[in-house]
MIDO-718195 format. One line per 2 residues: number of its first residue (from 1); their letters; for each residue x, y, z of C-alpha. Coordinates in steps of 0.2 Angstrom, whole numbers. Example, Ala and Ser with C-alpha at 12.3 -4.5 7.8 and 13.67 -1.06 7.14 Angstrom:
residues 2
1) AS) 62:-22:39 | 68:-5:36 .
//
This chain:
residues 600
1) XX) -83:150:-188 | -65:157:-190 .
3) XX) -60:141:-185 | -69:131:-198 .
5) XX) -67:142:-212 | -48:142:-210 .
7) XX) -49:123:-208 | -58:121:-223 .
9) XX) -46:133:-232 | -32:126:-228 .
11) XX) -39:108:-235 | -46:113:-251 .
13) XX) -28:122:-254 | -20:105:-247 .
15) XX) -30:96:-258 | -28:107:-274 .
17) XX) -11:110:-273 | -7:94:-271 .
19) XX) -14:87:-285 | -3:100:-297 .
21) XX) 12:95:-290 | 7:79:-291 .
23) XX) 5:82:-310 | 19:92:-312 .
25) XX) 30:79:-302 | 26:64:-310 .
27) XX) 28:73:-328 | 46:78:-322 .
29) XX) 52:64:-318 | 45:55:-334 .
31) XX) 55:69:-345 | 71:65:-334 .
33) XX) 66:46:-337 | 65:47:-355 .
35) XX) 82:58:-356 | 91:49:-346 .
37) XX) 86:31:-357 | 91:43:-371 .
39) XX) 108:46:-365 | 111:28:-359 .
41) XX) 107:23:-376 | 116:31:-387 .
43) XX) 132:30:-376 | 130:12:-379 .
45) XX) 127:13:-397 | 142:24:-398 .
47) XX) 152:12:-388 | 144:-3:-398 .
49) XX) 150:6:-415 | 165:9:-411 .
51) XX) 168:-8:-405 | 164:-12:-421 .
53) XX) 173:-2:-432 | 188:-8:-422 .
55) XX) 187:-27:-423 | 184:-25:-442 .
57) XX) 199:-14:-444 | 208:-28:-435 .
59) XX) 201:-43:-445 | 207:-33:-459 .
61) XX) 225:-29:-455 | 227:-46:-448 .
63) XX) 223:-53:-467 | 233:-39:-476 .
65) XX) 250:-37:-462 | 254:-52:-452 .
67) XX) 262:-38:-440 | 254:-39:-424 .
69) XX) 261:-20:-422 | 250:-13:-432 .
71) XX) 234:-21:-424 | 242:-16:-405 .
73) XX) 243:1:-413 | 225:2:-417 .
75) XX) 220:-7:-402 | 231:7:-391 .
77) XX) 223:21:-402 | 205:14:-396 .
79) XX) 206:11:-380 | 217:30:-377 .
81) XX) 201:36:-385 | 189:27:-372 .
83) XX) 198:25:-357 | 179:19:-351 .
85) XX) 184:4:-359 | 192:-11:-350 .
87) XX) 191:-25:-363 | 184:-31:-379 .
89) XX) 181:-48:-382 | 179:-56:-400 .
91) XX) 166:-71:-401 | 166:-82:-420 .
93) XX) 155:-97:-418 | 168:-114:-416 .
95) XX) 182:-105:-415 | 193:-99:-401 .
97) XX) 188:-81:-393 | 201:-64:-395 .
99) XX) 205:-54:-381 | 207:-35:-381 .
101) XX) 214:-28:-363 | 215:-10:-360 .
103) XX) 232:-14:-349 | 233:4:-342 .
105) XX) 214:4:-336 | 219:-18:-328 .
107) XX) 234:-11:-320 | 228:4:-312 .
109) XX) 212:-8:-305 | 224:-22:-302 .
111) XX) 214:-33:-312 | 219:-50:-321 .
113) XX) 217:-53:-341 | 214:-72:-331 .
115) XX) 196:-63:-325 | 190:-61:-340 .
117) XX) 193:-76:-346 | 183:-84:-330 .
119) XX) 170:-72:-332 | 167:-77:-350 .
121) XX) 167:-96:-346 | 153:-94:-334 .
123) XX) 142:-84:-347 | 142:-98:-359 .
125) XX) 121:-94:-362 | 124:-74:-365 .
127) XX) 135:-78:-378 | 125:-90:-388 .
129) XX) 111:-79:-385 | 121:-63:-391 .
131) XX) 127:-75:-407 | 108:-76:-409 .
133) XX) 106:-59:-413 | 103:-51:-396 .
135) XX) 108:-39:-386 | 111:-42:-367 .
137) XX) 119:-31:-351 | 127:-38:-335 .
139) XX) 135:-35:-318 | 151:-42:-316 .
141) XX) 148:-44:-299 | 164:-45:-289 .
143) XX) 173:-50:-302 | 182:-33:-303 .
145) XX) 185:-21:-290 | 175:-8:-297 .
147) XX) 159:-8:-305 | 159:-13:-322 .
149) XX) 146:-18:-337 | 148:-31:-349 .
151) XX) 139:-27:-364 | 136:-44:-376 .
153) XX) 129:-41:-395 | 130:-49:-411 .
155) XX) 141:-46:-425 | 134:-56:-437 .
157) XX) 119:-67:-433 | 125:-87:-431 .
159) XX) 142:-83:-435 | 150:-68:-424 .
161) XX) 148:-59:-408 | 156:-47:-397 .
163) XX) 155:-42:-379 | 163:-27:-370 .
165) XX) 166:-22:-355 | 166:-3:-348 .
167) XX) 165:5:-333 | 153:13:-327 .
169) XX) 159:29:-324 | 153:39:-337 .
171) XX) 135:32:-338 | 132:36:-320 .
173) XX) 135:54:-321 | 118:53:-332 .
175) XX) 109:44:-319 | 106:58:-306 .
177) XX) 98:73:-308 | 94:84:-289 .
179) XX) 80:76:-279 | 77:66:-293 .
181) XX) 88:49:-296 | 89:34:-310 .
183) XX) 97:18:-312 | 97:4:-324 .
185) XX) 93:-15:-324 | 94:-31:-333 .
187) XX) 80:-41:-337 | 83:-52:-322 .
189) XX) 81:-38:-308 | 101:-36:-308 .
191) XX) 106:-17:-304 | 118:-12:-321 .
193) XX) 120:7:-315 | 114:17:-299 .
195) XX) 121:32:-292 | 126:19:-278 .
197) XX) 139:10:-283 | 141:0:-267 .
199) XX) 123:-8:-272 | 130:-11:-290 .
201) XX) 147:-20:-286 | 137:-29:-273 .
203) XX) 126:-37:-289 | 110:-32:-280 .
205) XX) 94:-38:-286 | 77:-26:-284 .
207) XX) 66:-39:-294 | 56:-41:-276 .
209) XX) 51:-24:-276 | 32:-26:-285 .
211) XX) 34:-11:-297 | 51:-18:-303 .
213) XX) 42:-38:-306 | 27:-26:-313 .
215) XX) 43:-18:-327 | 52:-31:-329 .
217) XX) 34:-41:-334 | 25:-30:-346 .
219) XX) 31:-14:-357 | 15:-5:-352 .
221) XX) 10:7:-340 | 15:2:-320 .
223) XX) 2:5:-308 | 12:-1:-294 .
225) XX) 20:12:-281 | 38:12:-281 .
227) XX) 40:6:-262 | 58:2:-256 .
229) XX) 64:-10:-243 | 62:4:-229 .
231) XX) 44:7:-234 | 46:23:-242 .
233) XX) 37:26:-255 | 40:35:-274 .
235) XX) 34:44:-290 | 42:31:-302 .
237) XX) 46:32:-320 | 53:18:-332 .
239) XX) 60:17:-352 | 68:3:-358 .
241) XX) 85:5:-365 | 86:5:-386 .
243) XX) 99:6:-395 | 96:8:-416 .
245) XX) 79:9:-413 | 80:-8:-407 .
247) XX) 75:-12:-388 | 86:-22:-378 .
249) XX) 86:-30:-361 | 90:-16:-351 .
251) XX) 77:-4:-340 | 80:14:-333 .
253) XX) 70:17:-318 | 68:36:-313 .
255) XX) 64:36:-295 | 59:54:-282 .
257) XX) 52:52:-267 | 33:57:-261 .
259) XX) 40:65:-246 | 52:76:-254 .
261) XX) 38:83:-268 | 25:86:-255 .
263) XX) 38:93:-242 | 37:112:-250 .
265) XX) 16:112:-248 | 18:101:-233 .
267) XX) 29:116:-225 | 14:129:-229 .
269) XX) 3:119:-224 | 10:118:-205 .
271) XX) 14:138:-208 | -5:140:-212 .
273) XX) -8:131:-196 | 4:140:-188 .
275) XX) -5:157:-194 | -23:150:-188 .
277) XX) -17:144:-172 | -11:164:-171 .
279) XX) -27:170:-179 | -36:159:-163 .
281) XX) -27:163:-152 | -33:184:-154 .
283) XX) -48:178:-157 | -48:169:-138 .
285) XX) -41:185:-132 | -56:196:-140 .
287) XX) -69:183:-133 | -61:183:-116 .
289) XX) -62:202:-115 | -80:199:-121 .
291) XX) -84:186:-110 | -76:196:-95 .
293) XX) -88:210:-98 | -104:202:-101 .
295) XX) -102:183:-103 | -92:180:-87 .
297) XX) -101:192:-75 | -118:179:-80 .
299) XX) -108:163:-80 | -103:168:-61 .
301) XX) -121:172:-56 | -128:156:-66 .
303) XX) -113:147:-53 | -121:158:-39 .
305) XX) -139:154:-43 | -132:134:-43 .
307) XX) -125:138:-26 | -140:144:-19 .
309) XX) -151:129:-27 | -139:118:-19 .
311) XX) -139:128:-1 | -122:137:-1 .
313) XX) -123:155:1 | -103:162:0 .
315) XX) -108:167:-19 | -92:177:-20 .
317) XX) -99:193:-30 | -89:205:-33 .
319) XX) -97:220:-41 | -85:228:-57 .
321) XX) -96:236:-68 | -112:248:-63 .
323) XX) -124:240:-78 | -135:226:-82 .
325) XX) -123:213:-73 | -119:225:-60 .
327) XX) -135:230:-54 | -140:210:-55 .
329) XX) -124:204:-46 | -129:216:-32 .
331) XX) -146:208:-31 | -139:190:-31 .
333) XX) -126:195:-16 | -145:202:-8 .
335) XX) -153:186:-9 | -140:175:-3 .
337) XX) -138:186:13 | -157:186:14 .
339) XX) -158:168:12 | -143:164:23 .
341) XX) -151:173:39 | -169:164:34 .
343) XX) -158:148:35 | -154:150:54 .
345) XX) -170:155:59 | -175:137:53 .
347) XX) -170:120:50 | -158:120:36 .
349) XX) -163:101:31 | -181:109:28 .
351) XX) -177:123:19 | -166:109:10 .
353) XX) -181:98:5 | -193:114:1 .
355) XX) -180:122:-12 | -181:104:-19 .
357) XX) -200:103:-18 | -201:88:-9 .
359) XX) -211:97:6 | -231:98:7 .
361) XX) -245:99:19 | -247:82:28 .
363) XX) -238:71:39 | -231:51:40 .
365) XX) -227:39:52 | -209:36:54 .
367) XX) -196:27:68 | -188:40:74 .
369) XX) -177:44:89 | -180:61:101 .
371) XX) -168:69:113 | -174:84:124 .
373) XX) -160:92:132 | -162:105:146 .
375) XX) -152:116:158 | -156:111:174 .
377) XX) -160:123:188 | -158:137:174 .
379) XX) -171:151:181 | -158:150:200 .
381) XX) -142:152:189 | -150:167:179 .
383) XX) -158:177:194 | -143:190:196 .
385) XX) -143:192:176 | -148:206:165 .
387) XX) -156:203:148 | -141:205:138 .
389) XX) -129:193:148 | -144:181:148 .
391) XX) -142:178:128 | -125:181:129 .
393) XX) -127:163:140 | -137:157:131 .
395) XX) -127:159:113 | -112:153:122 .
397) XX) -120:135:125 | -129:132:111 .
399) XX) -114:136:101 | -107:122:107 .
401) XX) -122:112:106 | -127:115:92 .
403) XX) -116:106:80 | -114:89:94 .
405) XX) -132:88:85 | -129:91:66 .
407) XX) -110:82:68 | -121:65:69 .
409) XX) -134:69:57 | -146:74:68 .
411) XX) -159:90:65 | -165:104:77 .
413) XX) -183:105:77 | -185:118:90 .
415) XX) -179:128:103 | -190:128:118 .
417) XX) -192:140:136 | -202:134:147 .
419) XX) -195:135:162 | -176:136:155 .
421) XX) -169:132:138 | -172:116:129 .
423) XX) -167:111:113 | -178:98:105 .
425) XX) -168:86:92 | -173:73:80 .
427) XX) -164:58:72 | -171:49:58 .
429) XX) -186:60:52 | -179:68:36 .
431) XX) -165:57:33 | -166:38:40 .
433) XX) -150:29:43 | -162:15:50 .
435) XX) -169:15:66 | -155:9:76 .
437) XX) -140:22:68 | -153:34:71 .
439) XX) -152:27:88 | -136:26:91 .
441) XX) -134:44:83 | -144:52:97 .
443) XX) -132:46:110 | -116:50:103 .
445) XX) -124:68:101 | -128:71:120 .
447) XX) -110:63:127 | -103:75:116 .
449) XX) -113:89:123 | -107:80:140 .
451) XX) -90:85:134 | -94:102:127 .
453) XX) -103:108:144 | -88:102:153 .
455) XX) -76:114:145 | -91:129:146 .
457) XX) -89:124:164 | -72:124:167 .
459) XX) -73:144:158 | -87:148:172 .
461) XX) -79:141:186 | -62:153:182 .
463) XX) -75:166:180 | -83:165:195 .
465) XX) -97:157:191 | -111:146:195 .
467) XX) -107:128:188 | -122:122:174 .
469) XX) -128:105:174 | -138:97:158 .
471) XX) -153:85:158 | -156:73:141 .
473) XX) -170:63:139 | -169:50:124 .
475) XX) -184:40:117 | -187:31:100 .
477) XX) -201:25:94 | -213:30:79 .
479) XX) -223:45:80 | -229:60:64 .
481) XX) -217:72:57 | -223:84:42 .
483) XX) -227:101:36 | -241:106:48 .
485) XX) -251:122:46 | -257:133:30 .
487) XX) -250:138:13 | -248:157:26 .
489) XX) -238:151:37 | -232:130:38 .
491) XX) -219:123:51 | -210:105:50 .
493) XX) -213:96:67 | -214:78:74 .
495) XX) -230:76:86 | -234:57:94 .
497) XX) -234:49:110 | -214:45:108 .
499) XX) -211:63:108 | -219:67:124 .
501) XX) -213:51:133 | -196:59:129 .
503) XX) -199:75:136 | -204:67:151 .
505) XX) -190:56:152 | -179:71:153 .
507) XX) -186:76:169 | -179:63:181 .
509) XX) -163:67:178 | -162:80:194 .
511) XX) -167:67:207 | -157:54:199 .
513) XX) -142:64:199 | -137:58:179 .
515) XX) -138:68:163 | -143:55:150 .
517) XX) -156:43:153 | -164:33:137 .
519) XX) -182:24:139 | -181:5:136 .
521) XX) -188:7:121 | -169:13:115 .
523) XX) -162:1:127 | -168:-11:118 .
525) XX) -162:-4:100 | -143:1:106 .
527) XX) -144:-5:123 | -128:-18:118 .
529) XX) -117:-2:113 | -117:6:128 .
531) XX) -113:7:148 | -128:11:155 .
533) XX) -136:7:172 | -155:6:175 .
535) XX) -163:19:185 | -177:17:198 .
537) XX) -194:15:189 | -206:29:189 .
539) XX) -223:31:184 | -229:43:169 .
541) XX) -245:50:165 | -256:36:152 .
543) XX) -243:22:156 | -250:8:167 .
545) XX) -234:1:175 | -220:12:179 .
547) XX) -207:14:167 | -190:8:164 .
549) XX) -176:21:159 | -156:19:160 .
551) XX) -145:33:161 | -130:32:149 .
553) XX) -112:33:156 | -104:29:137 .
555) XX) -101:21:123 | -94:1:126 .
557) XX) -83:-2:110 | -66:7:112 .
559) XX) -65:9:94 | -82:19:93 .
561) XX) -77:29:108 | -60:37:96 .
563) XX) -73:37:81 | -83:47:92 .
565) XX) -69:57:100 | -64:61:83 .
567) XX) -77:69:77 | -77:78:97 .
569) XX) -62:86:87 | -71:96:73 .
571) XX) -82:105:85 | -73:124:87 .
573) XX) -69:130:106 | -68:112:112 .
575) XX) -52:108:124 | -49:91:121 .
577) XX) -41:88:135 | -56:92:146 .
579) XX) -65:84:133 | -58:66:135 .
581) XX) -63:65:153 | -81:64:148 .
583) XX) -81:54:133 | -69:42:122 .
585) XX) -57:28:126 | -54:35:143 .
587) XX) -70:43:146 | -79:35:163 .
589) XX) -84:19:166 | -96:21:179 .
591) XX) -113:32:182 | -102:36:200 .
593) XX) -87:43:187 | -99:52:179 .
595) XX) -105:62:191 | -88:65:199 .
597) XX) -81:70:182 | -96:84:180 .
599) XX) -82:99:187 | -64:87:193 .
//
């Protein structure tokens, strides 16, 4: 809000002020336009009658005193009065033109009489346009070597004319006033006067410029903004010059530039910014010492609660204040404890898909692959054990086990004790990489757990103790997974004929001597990925033949074996070292290297 209503405060000002100077801008520089014209014209109109009362003081004496002293007397009186004067040039129809030179003003310009002479020659049409009654201003050019005007008018009309030439000197102290500056042109566009008088002795022409063709075209009022050859842009103003009353072909432009009239309110306007940027800025500060006691506390649980929806539970609470937020942060940091324990007492992909909804009561078929892996003469190994050191065991292997399984995508679905400890695992019931990934999942699980029981191993055997030896048996095939049981109590499970075929697969393992052995049904799926070497057949309970199973010695494709010693790697408490003799690039070869590698 403070935002806005500064914003629009600052516009309406912007936009209000801007028109009155505008106004007021445009209204000045007419005034200077018109009293500059003013000045310009009666300058001339002095200089015009004076030139007149001179050659008609001359054309007298020269009838009544054939002395030319006399006539150089008045003509040194004149031109010692107007030192602006550099010439006078006296034109009667069919006769021969007089020459009047202000001597002191050629010599100190180093100027010729001869320049006249060539200058009056080339303006044959100004003259007989000046004997015709009018009255017409030029550049010289580069005829001289400072600026000077040449002013041609009539005499007497068809019979007599006159032309003078001044500098400009004294006309241009009128043609500048502060940021506001003048300067005069002819009818053809040719600069007469300008404060620059680089751009007058260089005879420049501004009749390109639109607002000069719009003057130079029509006496009425200019739309057209004054835009120079740079592109900046003016409040222009324009007379024509008179003199008697009488306009002649002469225009005084009065120019000041947009940028330089708006630069006062443009200045407050950045400092109004500059003072709403500082208003902001305390008004961030109140809001973030508000936000830190109310707002921030909720937007940290509304992250929390985000967390937990997405199944992270390090909410990073911190309890400041002992109200309303307080006593609700304490809850949050309750509930994600709570639901972080409930978490390892169950699958956390389920808990995934029942915070999502996507769980109910019922089951589907799916392909699936299942891997029961078992300590193998575990009851012998824990007879001299007492309860505690029993778990403590127990926890030490599956903490290594544990994430060979969920490294590969795979889910726990149970922890079983009959007889010993058996994890049961399952790839592709939730989450389906295809049958064959799901497959080939399975086995890069249990030869990492290869390698993980070889370093638990090599801590027992410094300890003392008995050596433990693991039993895995892997089977795909399709089988039921779903939420079994009531809306009181539900568990997620796999049930199926592939499930039991796996658990008995397992059990071979001690009379073969091997720790992995697949059925032929996974053989067949990922059989081309591995080493394997089929195992004598044995019969199972509801098969007619006896069955075929192959125990695994490891992965065939060098590069999957880094892939999979890789990941080998982000397991914690794993000794590589030890670790590459049981799987990778130099993992064994042969079910015979397999079994020798179990402790050497």
């Amino acid at each position: 809000m403070l935002i806005v209503s500064m914003g629009l405060l600052t516009l309406l000002m912007f936009y209000f002020v801007t028109n009155d100077v505008r106004i007021t801008a445009k209204n000045n520089n007419e005034s200077i336009n018109q009293k500059t014209s003013a000045a310009v014209g009666a300058i001339l109109e002095t200089i015009r009658f004076d030139v007149l009362v001179f050659l008609n003081n001359v054309e007298l004496l020269a009838v009544e005193n054939d002395d030319g002293q006399v006539v150089q007397a008045v003509e040194m009186y004149l031109f010692h009065q107007k030192k602006e004067l550099a010439a006078i040039v006296s034109i009667k129809k069919g006769e021969e033109s007089s020459i009047f030179i202000n001597q002191p003003f050629f010599d100190a310009n180093e100027i010729n009489a001869s320049d006249i002479s060539g200058f009056m020659a080339s303006r044959q049409e100004e003259v007989s346009r000046s004997l015709n009654g009018q009255i017409l201003l030029r550049n010289t050019g580069k005829t001289f070597p400072i600026p000077v005007l040449a002013m041609f008018f009539p005499l007497e009309q068809g019979k007599s004319a006159a032309t003078v030439f001044l500098s400009i000197e004294n006309l241009t102290e009128n043609f500048s006033s502060g940021a506001n500056s003048s300067f005069m042109l002819n009818e053809e566009g040719y600069l007469l006067v300008h404060p620059d008088q680089n751009l007058v002795k260089d005879n420049k022409n501004l009749k390109d410029i639109a607002f000069i063709k719009a003057v130079l075209d029509s006496d009425r009022e200019v739309d057209e903004p004054y835009i120079d050859e740079n592109g900046v842009e003016y409040f222009a103003a324009f007379q024509k010059v008179f003199i008697e009353k009488t306009s002649i072909n002469a225009a005084i432009i009065t120019l000041i530039q947009r940028g330089v009239v708006f630069e006062g309110i443009q200045t407050t306007t950045v400092r109004n910014i500059y003072l709403s940027v500082a208003a902001l800025f305390l008004v961030i500060l109140f809001v973030y010492h508000f936000s830190n006691t109310i707002s921030g506390p909720l937007r940290r649980l509304s992250n929390a609660a985000l967390k937990i929806e997405n199944g992270r539970y390090d909410l990073n609470l911190i309890v400041k204040n002992r109200d309303e937020t307080g006593v609700l942060t304490e809850s949050f940091i309750a509930m994600g404890y709570a639901l972080e324990n409930f978490e390892r007492f169950t699958n956390k992909a389920i808990v995934t898909m029942a915070r999502k909804g996507k769980l109910s009561l019922g089951g589907v078929y799916k392909t699936a692959t299942v891997c029961f892996a078992f300590i193998r003469d575990f009851s012998e190994m824990m007879e001299d054990y007492d309860a505690q050191e029993v778990v403590e065991f127990v926890n030490d292997y599956l903490k290594l086990m544990i994430p060979c399984i969920t490294r590969t995508n795979g889910e726990i679905d149970k922890f079983l004790t009959q007889g010993g400890v058996i994890v049961m695992a399952l790839w592709g019931t939730l989450e389906s990489e295809g049958a064959e990934k799901d497959a080939l999942n399975c086995i890069k699980s249990v030869l990492m757990m290869r390698s993980c029981l070889r370093v638990l191993n090599e801590k027992r055997f410094k300890q003392g103790k008995p050596l433990i030896k693991m039993g895995n048996g892997v089977n795909t095939g399709e089988l039921v997974s779903g939420q079994m049981g009531s809306n009181e109590r539900m568990e997620y499970t796999v049930i199926g004929d592939t499930v039991n075929f796996a658990a008995r697969v397992e059990g071979p393992n001690d009379a073969f001597d091997t720790d992995i052995l697949i059925t032929e049904d996974t053989w067949n799926k990922i059989g081309e990925y591995l080493i394997t070497e089929e195992m004598p057949g044995f019969e199972v309970k509801g098969k007619e033949k006896p069955v075929r199973v192959f125990a695994v010695v490891n992965m065939k494709d060098d590069e999957e074996n880094a892939a999979l010693f890789q990941t080998l790697q982000t397991i914690p408490g794993v000794d590589m070292n030890l670790a590459k003799r049981c799987v990778g690039p130099d993992g064994p070869k042969t079910l015979a290297e397999v079994r020798k590698r179990w402790v050497n």
